[in-house]
Every structure is written in C-alpha cells, then in structure tokens.
C-alpha positions, 0 to 999 in steps of 0.5 A: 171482547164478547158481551158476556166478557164485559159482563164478567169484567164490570162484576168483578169491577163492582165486587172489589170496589164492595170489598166485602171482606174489608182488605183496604186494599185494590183489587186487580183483574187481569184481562188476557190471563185464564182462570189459572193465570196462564196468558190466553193470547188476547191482543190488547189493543187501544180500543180494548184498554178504552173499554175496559176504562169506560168502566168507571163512567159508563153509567152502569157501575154506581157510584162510579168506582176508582179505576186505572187501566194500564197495559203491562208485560207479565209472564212474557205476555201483554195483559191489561190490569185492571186496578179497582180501589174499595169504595168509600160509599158501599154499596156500589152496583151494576145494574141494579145488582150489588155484586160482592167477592169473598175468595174465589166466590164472586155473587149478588149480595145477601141481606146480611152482605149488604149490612155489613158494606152499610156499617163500613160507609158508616165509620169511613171518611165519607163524601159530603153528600152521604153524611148523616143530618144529626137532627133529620128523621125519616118523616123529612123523606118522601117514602111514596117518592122512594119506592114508587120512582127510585127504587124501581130504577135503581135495581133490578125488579126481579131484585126488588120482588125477592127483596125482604128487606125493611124500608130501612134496609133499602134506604140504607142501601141506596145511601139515603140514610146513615145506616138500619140501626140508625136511620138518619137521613143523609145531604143525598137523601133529604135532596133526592127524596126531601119533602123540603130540602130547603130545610136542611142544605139552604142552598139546594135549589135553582134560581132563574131570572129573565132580564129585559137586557143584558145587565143585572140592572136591567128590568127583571121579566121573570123570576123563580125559585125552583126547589123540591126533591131533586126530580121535580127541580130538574124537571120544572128548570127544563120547563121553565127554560123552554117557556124563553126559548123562543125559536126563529122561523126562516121560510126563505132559504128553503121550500120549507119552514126552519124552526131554530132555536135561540139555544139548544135544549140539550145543551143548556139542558146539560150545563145546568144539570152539571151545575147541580151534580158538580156544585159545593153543597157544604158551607154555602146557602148559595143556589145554582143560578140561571140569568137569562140575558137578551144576549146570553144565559149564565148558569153559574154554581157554588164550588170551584174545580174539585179533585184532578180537575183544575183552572187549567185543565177545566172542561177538557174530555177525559178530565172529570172528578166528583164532589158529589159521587152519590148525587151524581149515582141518583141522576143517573138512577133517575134518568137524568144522566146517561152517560159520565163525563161528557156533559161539556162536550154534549153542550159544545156540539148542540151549541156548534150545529145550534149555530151559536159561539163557542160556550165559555167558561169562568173558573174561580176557587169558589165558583164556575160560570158557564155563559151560553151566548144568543145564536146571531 
C-alpha cells in the first residue's frame, strides 16, 4: 500500500464516518476494487487488514471512528471491506481537516458543511462528555487557551489561515460547545478549556498523596489537589511525581554510574493519563486518585469497564472501548496521547525493562485500580 493509498483510505474513512448527507447508515470502502469496481489484483494479506484496522486508533482520524475490517470474496476476487458507522459526534477529522462526501465528491468541508454536521451532534444520543451544561456560558472558557494552545493543534494551519469563521464557529466544531446558535459549553469544553472545571464536573481533578508507609493510616508526607483545565492538570501531576521519584545510583556493577528509578516515568505516566481519559465523569464527585506508598503507588478512577471492555478481557492488547471519545480526541490534540489503545501495554514494557513486578490490576463495577509496585 502506497502512502498516497493510506492517505486516500483515512479520507474516505473520515468522510463516511461525517455523513454529511445523513443517510444513518455505514459506509463502505472497498480496498482491492478500481473506481469502477472491477478486482484490480491486490494481495490482501494480514498486515494489510492490520493497517487498514489501525485506522480507528492511530491517533490521526479524531474522534476515533467505528471501524470493522474484514476479508471477504467478492466477484470472484479477495477484497478488504472497510465498513465505517456515522459518528455520533461530528465533526470528525484527519489531520486537522474535516473531510465530507456528498455522491461521488469526496472534500474538505465548507463552512456551512460544517454547521450542518454541528446541528446533527446536537439532536443525537451524544457521549456524556459533549453534552451541553444547561447554566454554563462562554466567560467559563479560557478563549486565550483555545486559540492560542488548541486550535493551533488541532487543525491544520493553512485550515486556520483560510478560516472565517466566528469564535463560536470554531468552538462548535471542536465540540466545546453545543452548537453556533447556542453556545453552551459542553463537560469537554469546561475540561479542556475550563477557567474552573471544578465548578461544573466536581470530580474533574487529581488528588495525590505521599505516605510515610504502606498504609492509609500511615503519616501523610505530601498532599495535593491538582486541578485546571486539562492541560495544566496532566503537566503539574507529571511534575509532581517526578519530585518522589527518586533514583538509585549503583557505581559497582560497572566502570560507570547507573541511575535507576524506583518507577518508570513513562509508565506511571501513562497509567494516570488513562486514568483521566477513561474514568466516569457523570454521577460522581469523585477525583482520579494517586497514593503513593513506600512500596507501590496506586492510581485508581471512578468508572468501572465501559463497552466491549470486561472484568475479564480488561487490559488485553486490541481491547479498548471509550466512555469519553472526545476527551480522548483533546489528549491527543494536545499532545498527550500518541497513539490509542496501547497505553496498558507501554506501562508493562517500562515496568518489565524498569526491573519492577508485574502491574496489577483491580477491576469493580464502579472503579479500576492499577498498583505499580516499588522496583526491589
């Protein structure tokens, strides 16, 4: 597959999962087919069904879409289908671009196309975390926030430059409100770009503690209530946790210093940010919760297993489903997330080369706990 090939394929992924012209129903792209629907020839192997899967979590279509890929015999010939259901939370993009289909034309989307896939996110049964706050108006948002860090990242500039649209245009488009003629912040808006998030979703922020043990009884060493708009959160829980990571030094085993940490950064790293991205916003005041132990930290969330994901098949690679689709497009757009789906599995390899025990987990209807133990 050429790279112009993918290019082609995550477009048109991107434009039926936009459903513009509001069918309601998926669309389907054939790879190994012509424009006219003759079988070219193309070898649909196992890495090519692969790549053509990786569509939906590969960071670069957002929100990520509903994809199914299968192998199937059509007209004598093996083709791949591509089946893409519309999105419940249009706009959705690729790179920074909104891409839309209406017949055969397949382009970026005009102003007025993107109004109209605003209006349909507005009357669907939408995601909790793009659903208006009844009493919230537009001075709860961080404007400088907005168009200064996130609008930057997530289109393209060239997107931006050629852009008249409103304030409220583009906040609509990025899901931060309900829609142009009533702009409402939405949960995602008030915790991406929140002034103070607190205000409105109570539970939208981290709490760490530092005990001098390994109990919850135990003397309490350090104390914090991190919150802010998403951004500042995530960067200031980074911080904190590298201020108790402390590392070990071995000047023995060889003719130079080894400086180990007691934890891989990358992995509590990624464990909390899951923790935020996957965590149940709606009927809970509670925060995400990091206690450090002087064995272990444990990073536990509100919210048990959502979707497809189970007690049973929680934290097995290729299993991932998502209570906050759109909280997880704005950690990608901020740089947060490079890539879906992996985060459990980048945690274990940093804790296996790390040199500490195996990450376990706990699993309830109404929580997850993931606890990291102290590299021996």
């Amino acid at each position: 597959m050429s790279w112009r090939q993918g290019l082609d394929r995550r477009q048109a992924v991107c434009a039926f999962a936009n459903d513009l012209p509001d069918h309601r129903k998926a669309g389907v792209l054939f790879v190994g087919a012509d424009g006219k629907g003759t079988p070219s020839g193309l070898c649909i192997t196992d890495e090519l069904l692969r790549t053509l899967a990786d569509i939906r979590g590969d960071g670069n279509v957002l929100p990520p879409p509903s994809v199914v890929v299968e192998k199937r015999k059509l007209m004598g010939a093996e083709m791949a289908v591509v089946t893409v259901q519309p999105s419940d939370a249009p706009p959705v993009r690729y790179k920074g671009r909104i891409w839309v289909r209406v017949g055969p034309r397949r382009g970026v989307a005009t102003p007025q196309d993107e109004r109209i896939l605003n209006e349909k996110r507005r009357y669907r049964d939408i995601p909790f975390d793009v659903r208006p706050l009844l009493s919230c108006t537009l001075s709860a948002l961080s404007r400088l926030l907005f168009e200064q860090e996130y609008l930057p990242n997530a289109f393209a500039p060239d997107v931006i430059e050629a852009n008249a649209r409103s304030y409220e245009q583009k906040l609509a488009s990025c899901r931060m409100v309900a829609a142009v003629d009533d702009p409402k912040p939405t949960i995602l808006g008030v915790l991406v770009l929140g002034v103070s998030p607190r205000d409105w979703v109570p539970g939208a922020y981290v709490q760490f503690i530092r005990f001098a043990g390994t109990a919850v009884t135990d003397p309490i060493l350090d104390e914090a209530a991190i919150y802010g708009a998403l951004g500042e959160v995530l960067r200031r829980i980074d911080e904190k946790v590298d201020s108790h990571n402390r590392s070990q030094v071995d000047i023995r085993s060889s003719d130079r210093e080894v400086r180990t940490a007691q934890y891989p950064r990358v992995a509590i790293q990624q464990l909390i940010r899951n923790a935020v991205m996957h965590r149940a916003y709606e009927n809970t005041n509670a925060p995400v919760r990091v206690y450090w132990f002087d064995d272990r930290i444990d990073i536990s969330n509100p919210g048990g297993p959502f979707g497809v994901v189970t007690r049973e098949n929680f934290g097995k690679p290729g299993i991932t489903d998502y209570r906050n689709p759109n909280l997880a497009d704005a950690m990608k757009v901020l740089g947060f997330v490079q890539r879906f789906g992996i985060g459990i599995q980048t945690a274990r390899a940093e804790l296996l080369r790390n040199g500490n025990p195996e990450l376990e987990y706990t699993v309830e209807p109404t929580h997850v706990l993931a606890t990291v133990r102290r590299r021996p």
